[in-house]
C-alpha positions as CSV (number, residue, x, y, z in Angstrom):
1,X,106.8,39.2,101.9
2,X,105.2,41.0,98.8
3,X,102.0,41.0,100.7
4,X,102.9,42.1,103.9
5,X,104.4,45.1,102.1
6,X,101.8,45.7,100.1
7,X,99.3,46.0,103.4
8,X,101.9,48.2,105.0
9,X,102.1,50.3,102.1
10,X,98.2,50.4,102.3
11,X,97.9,51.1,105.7
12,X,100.1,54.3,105.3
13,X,98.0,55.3,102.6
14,X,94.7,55.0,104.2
15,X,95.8,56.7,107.1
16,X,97.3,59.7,105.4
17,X,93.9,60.3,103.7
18,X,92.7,59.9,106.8
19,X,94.6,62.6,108.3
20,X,93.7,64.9,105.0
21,X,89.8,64.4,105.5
22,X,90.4,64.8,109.3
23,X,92.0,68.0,108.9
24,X,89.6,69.6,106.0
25,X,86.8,68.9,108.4
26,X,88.0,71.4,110.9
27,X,87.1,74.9,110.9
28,X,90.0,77.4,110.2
29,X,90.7,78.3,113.5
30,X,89.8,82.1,114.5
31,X,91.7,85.0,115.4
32,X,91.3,85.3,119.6
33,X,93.1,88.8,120.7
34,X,92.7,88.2,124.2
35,X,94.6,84.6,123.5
36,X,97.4,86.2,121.9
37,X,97.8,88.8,124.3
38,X,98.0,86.0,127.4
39,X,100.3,84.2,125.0
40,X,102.7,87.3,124.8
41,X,102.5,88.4,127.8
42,X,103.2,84.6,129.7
43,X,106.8,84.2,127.3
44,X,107.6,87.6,128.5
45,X,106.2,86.9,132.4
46,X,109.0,83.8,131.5
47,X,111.6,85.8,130.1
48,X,111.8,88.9,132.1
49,X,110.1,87.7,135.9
50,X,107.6,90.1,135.7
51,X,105.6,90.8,139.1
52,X,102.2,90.6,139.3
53,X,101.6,95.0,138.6
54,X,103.8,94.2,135.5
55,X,102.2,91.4,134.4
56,X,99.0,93.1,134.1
57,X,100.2,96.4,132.6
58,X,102.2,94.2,129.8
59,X,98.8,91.9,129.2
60,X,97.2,95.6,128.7
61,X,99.5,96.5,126.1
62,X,99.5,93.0,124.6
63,X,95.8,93.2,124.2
64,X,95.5,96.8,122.7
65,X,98.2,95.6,120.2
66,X,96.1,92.3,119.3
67,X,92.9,94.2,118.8
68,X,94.5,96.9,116.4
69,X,95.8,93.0,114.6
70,X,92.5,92.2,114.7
71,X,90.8,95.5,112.9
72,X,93.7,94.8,110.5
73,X,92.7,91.6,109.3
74,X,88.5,92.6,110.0
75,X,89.7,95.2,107.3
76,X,91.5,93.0,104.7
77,X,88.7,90.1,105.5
78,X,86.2,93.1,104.3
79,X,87.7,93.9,101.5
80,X,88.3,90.2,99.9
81,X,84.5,89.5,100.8
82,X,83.6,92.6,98.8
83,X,85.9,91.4,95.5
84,X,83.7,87.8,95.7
85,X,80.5,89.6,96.0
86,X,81.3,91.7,92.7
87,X,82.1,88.4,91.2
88,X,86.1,89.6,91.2
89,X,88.9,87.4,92.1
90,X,90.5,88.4,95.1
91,X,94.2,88.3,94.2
92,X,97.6,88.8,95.9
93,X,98.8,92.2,95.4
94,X,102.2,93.6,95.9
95,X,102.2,96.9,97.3
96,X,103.7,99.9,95.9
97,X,107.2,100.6,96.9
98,X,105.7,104.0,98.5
99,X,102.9,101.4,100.2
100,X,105.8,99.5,101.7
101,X,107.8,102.4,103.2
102,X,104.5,104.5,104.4
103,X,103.7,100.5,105.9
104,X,107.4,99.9,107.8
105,X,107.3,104.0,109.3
106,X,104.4,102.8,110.9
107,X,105.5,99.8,112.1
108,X,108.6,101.5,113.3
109,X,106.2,103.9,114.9
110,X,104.4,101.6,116.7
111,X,107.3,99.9,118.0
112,X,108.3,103.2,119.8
113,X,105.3,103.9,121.3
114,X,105.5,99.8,122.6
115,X,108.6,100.4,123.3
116,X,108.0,103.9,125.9
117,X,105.0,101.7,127.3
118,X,107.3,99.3,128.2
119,X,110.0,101.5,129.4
120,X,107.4,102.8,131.5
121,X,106.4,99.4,133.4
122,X,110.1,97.6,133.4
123,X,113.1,97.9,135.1
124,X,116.5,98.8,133.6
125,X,117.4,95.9,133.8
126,X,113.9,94.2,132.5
127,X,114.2,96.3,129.8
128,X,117.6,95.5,128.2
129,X,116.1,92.0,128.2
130,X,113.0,92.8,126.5
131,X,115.1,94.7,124.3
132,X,117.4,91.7,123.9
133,X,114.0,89.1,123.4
134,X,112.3,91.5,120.7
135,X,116.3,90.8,118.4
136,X,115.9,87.4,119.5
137,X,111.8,87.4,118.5
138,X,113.0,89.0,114.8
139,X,115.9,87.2,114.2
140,X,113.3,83.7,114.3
141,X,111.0,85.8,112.0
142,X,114.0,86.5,109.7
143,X,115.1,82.2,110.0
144,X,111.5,81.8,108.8
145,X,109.0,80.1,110.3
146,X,109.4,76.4,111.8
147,X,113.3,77.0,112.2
148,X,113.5,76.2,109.1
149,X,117.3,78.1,107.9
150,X,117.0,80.9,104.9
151,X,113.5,82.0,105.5
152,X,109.8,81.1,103.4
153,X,110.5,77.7,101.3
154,X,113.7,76.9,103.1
155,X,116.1,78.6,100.8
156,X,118.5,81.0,101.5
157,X,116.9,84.4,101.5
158,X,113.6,83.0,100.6
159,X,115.1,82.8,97.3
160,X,113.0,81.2,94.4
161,X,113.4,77.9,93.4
162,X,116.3,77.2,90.8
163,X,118.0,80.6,91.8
């Protein structure tokens, strides 16, 4: 019996390293705009029946919103590069409190102009359910990611651990 446990036990642990080496080998998977966009614009062909004039005018949005993503992170990638090359440790850095509100005005800004876009292509009643799916889209963001209740680590709020 000891034996037979034992081998399971080793079995599990081969495989798990297995699974580790496996996954170290791949290549981090790179940012594809145009994928994002079709990805987008299919849940909302699925959520709001979107003909085929709508469809197309949504992916267009879709797309110019994942290439801004993408100069975004082109930028941030940039400037961590630069930090190795001077021999600098790129760290995590909080923005300012000024950052933050100057960052969420144009967030906020950007969702209007999304939001007139859409207006634009949809119907009335289209659009009170892509009004409806964006809550529904931030309320998942808020849950965290994974469905996982509470937000990042699991815990209500995202609070840290022993709070």
């Amino acid at each position: 019996m000891k034996k037979i446990l034992l081998c399971v036990v080793a079995v599990m642990f081969a495989t798990v390293t297995f699974a580790q080496q496996q996954h170290r080998q791949q290549p981090p998977r790179q940012f594809n705009p145009e994928e994002m966009a079709q990805r987008q614009t299919m849940a909302l062909h699925q959520a709001l029946q979107l003909d085929s004039i709508q469809l197309q005018a949504v992916f267009l949005i879709n797309y110019a919103d994942a290439l801004t993503m993408q100069d975004s992170m082109n930028v941030r990638r940039e400037r961590m590069e630069k930090m190795r090359a001077e021999g600098k440790r790129p760290e995590r850095v909080q923005p300012s409190e000024e950052q933050m509100k100057a960052m969420m005005e144009l967030q906020k800004q950007r969702e209007q102009v999304r939001n007139e876009q859409m207006k634009q292509i949809l119907n009335a009643e289209q659009y009170e359910k892509y009004l409806n799916y964006q809550q529904e889209q931030r309320n998942r963001m808020r849950q965290g990611f994974g469905g996982r209740p509470g937000g990042p680590q699991g815990r209500p709020g995202g609070a840290p651990r022993g709070k």
